[in-house]
C-alpha positions, -999 to 999 in steps of 0.1 A, spaced: 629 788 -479 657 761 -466 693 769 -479 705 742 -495 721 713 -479 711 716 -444 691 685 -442 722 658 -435 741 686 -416 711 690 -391 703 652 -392 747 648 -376 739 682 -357 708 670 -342 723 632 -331 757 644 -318 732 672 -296 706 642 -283 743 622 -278 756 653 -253 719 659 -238 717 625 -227 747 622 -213 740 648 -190 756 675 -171 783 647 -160 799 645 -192 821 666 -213 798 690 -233 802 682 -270 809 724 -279 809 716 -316 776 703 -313 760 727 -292 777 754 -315 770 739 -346 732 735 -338 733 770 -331 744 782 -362 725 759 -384 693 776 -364 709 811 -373 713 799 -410 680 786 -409 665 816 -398 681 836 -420 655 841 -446 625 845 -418 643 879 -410 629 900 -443 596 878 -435 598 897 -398 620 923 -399 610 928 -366 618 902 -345 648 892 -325 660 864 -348 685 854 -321 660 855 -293 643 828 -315 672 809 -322 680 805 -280 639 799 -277 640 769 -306 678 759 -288 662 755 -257 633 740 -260 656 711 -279 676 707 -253 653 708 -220 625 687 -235 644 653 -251 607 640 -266 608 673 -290 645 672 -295 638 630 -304 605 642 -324 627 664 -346 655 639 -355 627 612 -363 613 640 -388 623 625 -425 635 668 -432 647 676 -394 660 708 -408 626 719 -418 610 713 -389 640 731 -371 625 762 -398 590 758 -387 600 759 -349 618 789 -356 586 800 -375 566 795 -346 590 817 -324 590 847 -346 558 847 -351 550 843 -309 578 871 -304 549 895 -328 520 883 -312 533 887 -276 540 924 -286 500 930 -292 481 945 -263 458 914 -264 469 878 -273 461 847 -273 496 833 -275 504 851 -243 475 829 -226 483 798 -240 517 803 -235 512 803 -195 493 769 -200 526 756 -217 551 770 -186 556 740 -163 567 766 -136 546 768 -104 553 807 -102 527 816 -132 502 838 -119 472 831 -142 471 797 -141 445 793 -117 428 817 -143 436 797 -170 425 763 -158 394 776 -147 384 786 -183 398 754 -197 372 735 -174 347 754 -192 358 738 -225 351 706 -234 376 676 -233 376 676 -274 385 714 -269 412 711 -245 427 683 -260 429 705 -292 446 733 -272 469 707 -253 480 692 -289 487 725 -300 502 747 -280 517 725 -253 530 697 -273 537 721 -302 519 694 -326 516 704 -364 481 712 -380 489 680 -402 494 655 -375 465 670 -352 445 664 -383 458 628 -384 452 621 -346 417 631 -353 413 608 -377 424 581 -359 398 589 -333 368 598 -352 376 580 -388 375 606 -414 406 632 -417 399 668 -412 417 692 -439 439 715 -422 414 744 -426 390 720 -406 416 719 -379 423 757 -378 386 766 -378 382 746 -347 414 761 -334 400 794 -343 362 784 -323 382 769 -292 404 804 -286 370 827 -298 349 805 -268 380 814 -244 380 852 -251 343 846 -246 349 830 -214 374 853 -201 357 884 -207 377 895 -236 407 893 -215 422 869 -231 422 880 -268 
């Protein structure tokens, strides 16, 4: 649940952040901004933390801060959201719920999540791209939409019905999610989930 008037706060939050990220690390940083963003994430998150009582709620909030900040196309992909401020709740979501999953002793976040990492210092990805070769382009497309581009259920759904012509339900979309990471634990030897 969204408290109550977030939605035009994060829309001025979420411009005056995209102003002070595009302007770089040349120009006076806009604090209020930066602070502001951060406390609508915290009020945001507020009622996730009796959902996962749990899970570092602030760990989340830098994770969802972040990612807005170093990737503009998501921070852009937000703001053009017609409720930014729940999509700033479902990112949070999506954080808790990694911060959980990375705690089991076997996940398939904690895979995908090394696909994701841009840096050159991640040690299974040589592992990793060798069992995404054994999936098919369909498959890894899926997993790219997903869990690297961080695309919603809903607009995977839509992308595949531009391609093929008929629109999956969501339940569609998250059996073949569901297939695509039971073939890679298949793959990996049960390593990977």
């Amino acid at each position: 649940m969204i408290p109550g008037g977030t939605g035009a706060r994060a829309k001025a939050l979420l411009d005056a952040l995209a102003a002070d990220v595009r302007r770089g690390p040349t120009g006076d940083r806009d604090e209020a901004a930066w602070r502001g963003t951060q406390v609508l994430l915290q009020t945001l998150a507020g009622p996730l933390v009796r959902r996962y009582p749990n899970a570092d709620v602030a760990d989340a909030v830098s994770t969802v801060l972040v990612r807005l900040v170093t990737r503009p196309d998501v921070l852009d992909q937000v703001r053009s959201r017609r409720s930014p401020a729940s999509y700033l709740y479902v990112m949070l979501r999506n954080a808790l719920v990694d911060q959980q999953r990375l705690a089991l002793p076997h996940s398939d976040v904690r895979v995908l999540d090394d696909v994701a990492d841009p840096s050159p210092s991640v040690s299974t990805s040589v592992e990793l791209r060798d069992l995404l070769s054994h999936l098919t382009a369909d498959e890894r497309q899926l997993v790219r939409w997903r869990f690297m581009d961080e695309v919603s259920i809903g607009e995977i759904a839509t992308r595949l019905s531009e391609e093929s012509g008929g629109r999956p339900s969501h339940a569609a979309v998250y059996q073949r999610l569901f297939r695509v990471l039971a073939k890679l634990r298949r793959l990996g030897g049960g390593g990977v989930g």
